[in-house]
C-alpha positions as CSV (number, residue, x, y, z in Angstrom):
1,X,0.0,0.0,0.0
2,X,3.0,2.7,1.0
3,X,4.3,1.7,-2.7
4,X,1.1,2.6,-4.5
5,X,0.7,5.5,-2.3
6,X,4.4,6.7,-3.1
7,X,3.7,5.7,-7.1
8,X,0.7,8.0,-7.4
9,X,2.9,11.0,-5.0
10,X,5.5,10.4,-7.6
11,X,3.3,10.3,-10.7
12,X,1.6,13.5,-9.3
13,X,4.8,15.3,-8.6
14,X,5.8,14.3,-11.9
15,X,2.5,15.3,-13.9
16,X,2.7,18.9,-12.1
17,X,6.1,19.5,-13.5
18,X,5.9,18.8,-17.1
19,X,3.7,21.8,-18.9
20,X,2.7,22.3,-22.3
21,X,5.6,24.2,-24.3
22,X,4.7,27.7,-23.8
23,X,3.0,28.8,-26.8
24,X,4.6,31.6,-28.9
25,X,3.8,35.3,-28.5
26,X,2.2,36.2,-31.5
27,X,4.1,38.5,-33.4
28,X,2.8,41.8,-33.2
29,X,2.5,43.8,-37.1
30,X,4.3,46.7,-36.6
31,X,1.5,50.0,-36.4
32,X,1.3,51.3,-39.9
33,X,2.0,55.4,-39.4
34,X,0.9,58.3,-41.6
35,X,3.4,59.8,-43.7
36,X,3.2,63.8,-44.9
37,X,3.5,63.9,-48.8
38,X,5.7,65.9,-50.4
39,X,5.8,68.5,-53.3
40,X,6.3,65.7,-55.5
41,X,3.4,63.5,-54.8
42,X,-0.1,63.7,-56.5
43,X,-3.2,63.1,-56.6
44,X,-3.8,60.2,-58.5
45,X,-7.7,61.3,-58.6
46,X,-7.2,65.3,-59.5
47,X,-3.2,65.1,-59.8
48,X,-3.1,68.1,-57.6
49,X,-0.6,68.4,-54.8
50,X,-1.7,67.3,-51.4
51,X,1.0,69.0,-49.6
52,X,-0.8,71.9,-50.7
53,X,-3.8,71.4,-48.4
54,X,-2.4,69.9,-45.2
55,X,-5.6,70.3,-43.0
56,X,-7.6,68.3,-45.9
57,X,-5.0,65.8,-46.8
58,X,-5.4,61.8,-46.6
59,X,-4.0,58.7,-47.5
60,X,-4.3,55.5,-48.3
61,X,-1.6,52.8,-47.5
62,X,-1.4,49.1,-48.9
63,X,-0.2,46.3,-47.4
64,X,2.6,46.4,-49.5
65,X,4.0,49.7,-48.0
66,X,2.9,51.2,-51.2
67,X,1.4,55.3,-50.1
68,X,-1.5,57.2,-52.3
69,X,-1.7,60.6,-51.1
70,X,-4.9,62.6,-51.7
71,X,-5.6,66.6,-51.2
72,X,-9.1,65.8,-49.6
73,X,-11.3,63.2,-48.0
74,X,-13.7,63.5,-51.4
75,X,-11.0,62.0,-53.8
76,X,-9.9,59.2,-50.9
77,X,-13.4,58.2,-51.3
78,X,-13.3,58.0,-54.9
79,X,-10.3,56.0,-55.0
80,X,-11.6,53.4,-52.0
81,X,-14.6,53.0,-53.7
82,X,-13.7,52.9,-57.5
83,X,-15.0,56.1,-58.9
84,X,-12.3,59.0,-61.2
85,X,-12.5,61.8,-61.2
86,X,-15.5,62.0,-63.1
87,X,-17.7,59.7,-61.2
88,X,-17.0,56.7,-63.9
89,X,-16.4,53.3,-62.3
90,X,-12.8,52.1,-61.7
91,X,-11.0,49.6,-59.6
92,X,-7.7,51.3,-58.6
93,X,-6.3,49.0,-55.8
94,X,-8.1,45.8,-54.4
95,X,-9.7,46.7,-51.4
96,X,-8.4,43.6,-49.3
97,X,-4.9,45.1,-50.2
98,X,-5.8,48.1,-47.9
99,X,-3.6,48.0,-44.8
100,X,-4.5,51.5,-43.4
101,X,-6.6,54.9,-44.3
102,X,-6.2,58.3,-42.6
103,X,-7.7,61.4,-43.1
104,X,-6.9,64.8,-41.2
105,X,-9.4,65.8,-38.3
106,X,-10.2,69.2,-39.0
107,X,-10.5,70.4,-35.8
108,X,-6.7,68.7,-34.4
109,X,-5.1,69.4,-37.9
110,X,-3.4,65.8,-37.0
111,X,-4.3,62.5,-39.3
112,X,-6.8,59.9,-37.8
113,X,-7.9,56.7,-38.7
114,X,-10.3,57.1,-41.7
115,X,-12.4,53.9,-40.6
116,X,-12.9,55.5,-36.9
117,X,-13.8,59.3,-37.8
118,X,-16.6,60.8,-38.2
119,X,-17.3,63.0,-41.2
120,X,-20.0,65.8,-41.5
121,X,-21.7,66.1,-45.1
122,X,-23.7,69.2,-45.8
123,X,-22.0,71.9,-44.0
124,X,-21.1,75.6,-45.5
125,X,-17.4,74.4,-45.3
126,X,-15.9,73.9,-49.0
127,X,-12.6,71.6,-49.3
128,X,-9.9,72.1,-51.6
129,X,-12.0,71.8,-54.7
130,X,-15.9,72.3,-53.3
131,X,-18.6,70.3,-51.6
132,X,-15.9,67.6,-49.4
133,X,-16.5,65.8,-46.1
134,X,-15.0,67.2,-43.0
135,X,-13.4,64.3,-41.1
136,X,-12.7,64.2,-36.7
137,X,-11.5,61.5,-34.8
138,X,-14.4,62.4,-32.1
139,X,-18.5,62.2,-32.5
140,X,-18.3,65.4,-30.4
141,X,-16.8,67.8,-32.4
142,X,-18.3,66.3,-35.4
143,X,-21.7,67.4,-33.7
144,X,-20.5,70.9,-32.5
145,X,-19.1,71.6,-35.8
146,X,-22.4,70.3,-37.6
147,X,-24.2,72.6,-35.3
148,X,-22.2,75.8,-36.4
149,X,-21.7,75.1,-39.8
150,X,-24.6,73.0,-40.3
151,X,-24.6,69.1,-42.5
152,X,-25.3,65.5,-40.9
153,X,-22.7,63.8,-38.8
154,X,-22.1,60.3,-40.9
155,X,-19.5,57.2,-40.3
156,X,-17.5,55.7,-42.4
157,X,-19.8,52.9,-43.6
158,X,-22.0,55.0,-44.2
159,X,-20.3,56.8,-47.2
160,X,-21.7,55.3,-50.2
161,X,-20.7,56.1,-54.3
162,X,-23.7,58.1,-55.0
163,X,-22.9,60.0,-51.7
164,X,-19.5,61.4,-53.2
165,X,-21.0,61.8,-56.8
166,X,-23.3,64.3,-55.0
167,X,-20.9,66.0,-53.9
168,X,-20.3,69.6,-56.0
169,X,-16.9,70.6,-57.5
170,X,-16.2,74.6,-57.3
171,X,-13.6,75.4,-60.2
172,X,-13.0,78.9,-58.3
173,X,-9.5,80.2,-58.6
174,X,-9.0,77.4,-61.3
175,X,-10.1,78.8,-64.6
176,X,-8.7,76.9,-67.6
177,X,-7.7,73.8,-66.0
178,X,-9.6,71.2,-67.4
179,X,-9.5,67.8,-64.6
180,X,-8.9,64.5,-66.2
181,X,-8.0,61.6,-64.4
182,X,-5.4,61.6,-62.1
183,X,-4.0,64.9,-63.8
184,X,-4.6,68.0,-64.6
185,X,-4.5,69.4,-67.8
186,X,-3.8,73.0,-68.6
């Protein structure tokens, strides 16, 4: 009886040290950052220069590393969801190829996540080229900027192709440019 007794001690002992390996941390994807475009990137919707317009700018940045810069939330749009420049259907990237989208919160001046913000539609606010949507990072100042410039505080999900082919371009200050797509022609 002290034998079995000492057996199951020992096989007890024994089970309590042995452990499953420890399993792997999983490795962590480095944070994908936003990067400030220079003089010498473009539009590939308008072609104009986002480093122009900082507090409209956005991007869009594939898995690959690959950048697209954009001088306002309105041709981001366009490119994510497949329009040019003149509202006709094209695929420019495969959405699943998406790593990260930021646009600049208009009231922090700093890039956000695009997926997060909160854009207002509507308001008396005109972006680099007209009617645009004015992205923040937070629901409240979306709402308090709604409320002094007026427009509807929408998501992301909620911005739809015929939402951005509503939108209005104002040629002011651009006389005798004619916009193709992804450059502008003089």
């Amino acid at each position: 009886m002290k034998k079995l007794a000492l057996w199951i001690l020992a096989f007890i002992i024994f089970a309590g040290c042995t452990q499953a390996p420890a399993e792997k941390p999983a490795e962590k994807t480095p944070a994908i950052t936003p990067v400030e475009p220079t003089m010498d990137d473009k539009c590939p919707i308008c072609g104009m220069m986002p480093a122009k317009y900082p507090e409209w700018r956005a991007q869009v940045v594939l898995k690959s590393g690959e950048r697209y810069h954009f001088d306002s939330p309105r041709d981001m749009f366009k490119f994510i969801l497949g329009l040019t420049n003149k509202n006709e259907p094209k695929q420019w990237v495969d959405r699943s190829e998406v790593a990260a989208i930021f646009v600049t919160d208009y009231a922090s001046k700093q890039y956000t996540d695009a997926r997060k913000a909160y854009y207002v539609k509507g308001s008396d606010v005109q972006g680099p080229m007209g009617d645009d949507l004015v992205p923040f990072a937070k629901s409240e100042d979306a709402h308090a900027f709604a409320s002094q410039h007026g427009g509807e505080v929408i998501t992301y999900e909620e911005v739809t192709p015929e939402l951005i082919k509503s939108l209005k371009m104002k040629m002011g200050g651009m006389k005798g440019m004619k916009m193709g797509e992804g450059e502008m022609k003089m």
